[in-house]
N, C-alpha and C positions, 0 to 999 in steps of 0.2 A: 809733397807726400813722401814719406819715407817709407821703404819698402827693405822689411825687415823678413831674414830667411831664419828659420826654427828645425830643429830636428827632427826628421820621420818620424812619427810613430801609430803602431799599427791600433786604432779605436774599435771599441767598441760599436757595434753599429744594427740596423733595424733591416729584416732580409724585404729585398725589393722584388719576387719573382713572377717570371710569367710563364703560365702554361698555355699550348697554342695545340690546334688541333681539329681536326675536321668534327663535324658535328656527329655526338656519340661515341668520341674517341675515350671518353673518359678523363675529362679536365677536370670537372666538380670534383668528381670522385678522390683524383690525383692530391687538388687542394685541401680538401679534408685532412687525406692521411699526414701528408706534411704539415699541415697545423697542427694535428692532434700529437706527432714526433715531436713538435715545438713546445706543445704543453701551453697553459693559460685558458682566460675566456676568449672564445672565438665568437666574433660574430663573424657572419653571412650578407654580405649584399647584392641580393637573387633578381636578374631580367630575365630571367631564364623559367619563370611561368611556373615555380615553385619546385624545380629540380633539383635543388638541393635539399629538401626538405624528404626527399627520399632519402637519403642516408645518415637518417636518425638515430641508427641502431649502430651506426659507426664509428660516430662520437658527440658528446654534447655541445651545441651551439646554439647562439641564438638567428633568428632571419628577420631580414628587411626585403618585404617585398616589390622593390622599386617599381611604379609605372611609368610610361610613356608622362610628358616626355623626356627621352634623355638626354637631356641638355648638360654639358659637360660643370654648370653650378650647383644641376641637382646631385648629380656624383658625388660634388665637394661636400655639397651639405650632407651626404649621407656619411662621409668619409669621415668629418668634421664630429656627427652625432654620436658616431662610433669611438671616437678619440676620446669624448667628453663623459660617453659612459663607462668607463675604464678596461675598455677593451683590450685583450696582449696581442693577438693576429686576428684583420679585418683580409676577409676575401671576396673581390669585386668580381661577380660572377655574370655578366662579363664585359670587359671593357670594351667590348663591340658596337656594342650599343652607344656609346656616348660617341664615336665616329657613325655608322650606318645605319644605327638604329633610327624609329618615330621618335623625332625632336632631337635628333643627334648633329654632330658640324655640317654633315653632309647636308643634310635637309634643309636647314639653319641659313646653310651659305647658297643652295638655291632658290631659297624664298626671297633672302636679301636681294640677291640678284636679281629678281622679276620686280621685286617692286621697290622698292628702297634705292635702287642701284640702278634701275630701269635697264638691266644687261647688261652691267659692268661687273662681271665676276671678280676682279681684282681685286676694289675696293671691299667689295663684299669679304674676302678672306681675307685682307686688311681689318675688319672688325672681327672675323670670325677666330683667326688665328690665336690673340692672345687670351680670350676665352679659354680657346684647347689649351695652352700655354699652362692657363691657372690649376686646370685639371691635372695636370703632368705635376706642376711644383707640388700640388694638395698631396699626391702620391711618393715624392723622393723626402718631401717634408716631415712627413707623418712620425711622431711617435711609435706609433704600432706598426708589427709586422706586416706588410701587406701583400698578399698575393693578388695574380689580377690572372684571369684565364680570357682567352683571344680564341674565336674561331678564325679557322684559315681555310683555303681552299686553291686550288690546283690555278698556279699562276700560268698564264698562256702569254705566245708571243710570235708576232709574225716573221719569219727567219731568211734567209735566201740560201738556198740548197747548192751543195758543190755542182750540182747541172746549171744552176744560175734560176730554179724557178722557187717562188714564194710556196712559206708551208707552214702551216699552225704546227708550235711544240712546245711542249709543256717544260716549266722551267723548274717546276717542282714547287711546292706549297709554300704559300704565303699569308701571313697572319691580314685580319682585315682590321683593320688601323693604320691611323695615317705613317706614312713611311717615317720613321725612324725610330717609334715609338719604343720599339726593343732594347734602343740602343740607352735608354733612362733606367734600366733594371741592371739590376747586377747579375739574374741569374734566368737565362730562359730556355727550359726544357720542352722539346717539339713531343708530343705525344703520337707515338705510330698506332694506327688504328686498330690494328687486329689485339689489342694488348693494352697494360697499365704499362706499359717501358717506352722511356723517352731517350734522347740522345740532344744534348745540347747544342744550339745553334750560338749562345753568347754565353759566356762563362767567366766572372770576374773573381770567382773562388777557389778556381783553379783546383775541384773538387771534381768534376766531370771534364778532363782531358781526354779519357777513352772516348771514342767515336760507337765502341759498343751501344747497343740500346742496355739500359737497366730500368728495372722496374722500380718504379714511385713507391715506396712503402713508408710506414711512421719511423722506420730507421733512417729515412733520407731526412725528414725533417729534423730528426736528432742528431745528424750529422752536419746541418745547415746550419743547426744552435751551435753546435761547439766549435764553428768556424767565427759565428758573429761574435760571441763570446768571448772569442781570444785575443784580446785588447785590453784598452784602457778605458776606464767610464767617461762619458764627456757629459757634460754636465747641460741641458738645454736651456738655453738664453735668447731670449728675443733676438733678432738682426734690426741692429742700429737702422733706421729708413738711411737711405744713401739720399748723399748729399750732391750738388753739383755745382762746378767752379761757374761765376758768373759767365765767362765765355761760354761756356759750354749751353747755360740755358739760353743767352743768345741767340743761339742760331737754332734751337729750337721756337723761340718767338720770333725769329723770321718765315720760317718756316710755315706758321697759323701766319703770317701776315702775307706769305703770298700765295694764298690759299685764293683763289675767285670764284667758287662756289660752294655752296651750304654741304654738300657732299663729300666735296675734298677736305672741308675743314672737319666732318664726324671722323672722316677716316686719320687723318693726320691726328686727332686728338687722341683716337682708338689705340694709337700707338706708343704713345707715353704714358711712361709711369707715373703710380699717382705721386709720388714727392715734387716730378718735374711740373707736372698739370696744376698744381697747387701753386707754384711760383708762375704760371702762366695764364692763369684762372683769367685777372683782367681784360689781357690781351686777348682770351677769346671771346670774351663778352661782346670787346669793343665789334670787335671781324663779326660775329654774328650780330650785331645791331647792325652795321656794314653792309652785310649779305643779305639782309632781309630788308632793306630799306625798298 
C-alpha cells in the first residue's frame, strides 16, 4: 500500500453540536435558535413528548415524533428520512433516549444479558456496542447539520477525606450517554440552568475559548455558519467498502473457528465488518452446522 501525504486544507464541512443540560435548562429551545441562525429547512426529531412543538412561534420546522422503542436503528432511520427529504439541519431532541431510554442500549444490553447471554454481560455489549457504533457514524456521516441535545445530571462519586473517612461529592454534571460520546461532535455547549447561556465543555471551532457563559442566540448559529463555511466544497462520494489482505482475513476465520459455542460464534460475528463477514460467510455456516450438531 502506498501511503501518500497531500496538503492541509481547511473544508468545508456540516456542524456536529451538542447541547447538554439538566432537564428544563433549555436545550430544545437553544437548538432552534442556532438552526434558525443556520437558515434552511429544519426538521425536528422530538422523544421529548412533543416539546418542541412548543416553539412554533420561534421558527419554522418540521417534527417527527419518535416512540419508544429507541433503539439506536430507529434514530438511524429517522436521521436517514430526514436526509432523504431534503433537509439543511436535523435536530435529535434527544440523544438520551437511544442510550437510557425504553428500547435504548441500556435496556437492549440487559435483556441480552438475562436471556440470550444467560448473565454474560460482556457478550451482550459485544452485540450491543456496534449497534451504538452505527448510530454515532449515522451522525458524523450525515449530509445535514445536526444538532443533538443530551440531558445530564449531577455526577457523584465516593472520595476519601483528608481525615481518611469516605464521602459522597459531587463532581459536577454529566451528560447521560455513553461515555465518550462528546468526544464525536465538534462543538458542545453545557447549558447553565438558570438561563439560555452556555459555556463550552469541547470546542473544535475555537469559537468559544472564553470560559464565560454566553447566551445561545440566532447570531451563534450565524456565527457557526461562517465558521463551517470557510473552506473548500468537498464534493460527497460513496467510501470505497474496505478491502482486506488475505492474512488478515485469516485470522479472522480462525477466530469463528475456535469459537466452541453458538454464543461465542453470534458475538465474534457481531463484531466484523460486513466486507470481512462476507469473505467469511462460509466458514461460519460450516461452525454453526458444527455447533448445532
Amino acid at each position: 500500500m502506498a501511503f501518500i501525504f497531500e496538503k492541509a486544507e481547511r473544508k468545508k464541512s456540516k456542524l456536529r453540536l451538542g447541547l447538554t443540560g439538566p432537564s428544563g435548562a433549555g436545550k430544545t429551545y437553544g437548538a432552534l435558535l442556532v438552526a434558525k441562525g443556520i437558515g434552511g429547512k429544519i426538521a425536528v426529531i422530538d422523544t421529548e413528548h412533543g416539546s418542541a412543538s412548543l416553539y412554533t412561534d420561534l421558527v419554522d420546522f418540521d417534527v417527527l415524533n419518535l416512540p419508544p422503542p429507541y433503539s439506536p436503528e430507529n434514530f438511524i432511520a429517522a436521521l436517514q428520512a430526514a436526509e432523504q427529504a431534503g433537509y439543511d439541519t436535523v435536530i435529535m431532541d434527544s440523544v438520551t433516549h437511544e442510550w437510557s431510554g425504553k428500547g435504548g442500549c441500556l435496556e437492549l444490553q440487559d435483556e441480552l444479558t438475562r436471556s440470550k447471554y444467560k448473565g454474560n454481560s460482556y457478550l451482550a455489549w459485544v452485540e450491543i456496542t456496534p449497534r451504538h457504533r452505527a448510530f454515532l457514524d449515522a451522525i458524523i456521516q450525515s449530509k445535514c447539520h445536526v444538532i443533538v441535545t443530551l440531558r445530564s445530571k449531577t455526577d457523584m462519586a465516593m472520595q476519601e477525606s483528608i481525615t481518611g473517612k469516605k464521602q459522597v461529592v459531587k463532581l459536577g454534571m454529566k451528560s447521560e450517554q455513553r461515555d465518550g460520546f462528546e468526544y464525536e461532535l465538534s462543538l458542545v455547549l453545557d447549558i447553565i440552568h438558570d438561563g439560555h447561556f452556555a459555556v463550552a465543555s469541547k470546542d473544535r471551532t475555537g469559537l468559544f475559548v472564553e470560559k464565560d457563559p454566553k447566551p445561545i442566540t440566532i447570531n451563534t448559529g450565524k456565527i457557526l455558519l461562517a465558521w463551517l463555511e470557510n473552506g473548500i466544497a468537498v464534493e460527497h462520494k460513496p467510501e470505497p467498502e474496505p478491502t482486506q489482505e488475505p492474512e488478515e482475513i485469516s485470522v479472522h476465520i480462525e477466530r469463528i473457528k475456535n469459537c466452541k459455542k453458538m454464543p461465542e460464534l453470534l458475538a465474534v460475528w457481531q463484531t466484523l465488518d460486513p466486507a470481512i463477514r462476507k469473505q467469511c460467510e462460509s466458514t461460519k455456516n460450516e461452525m454453526k452446522t458444527k455447533l448445532n450438531a
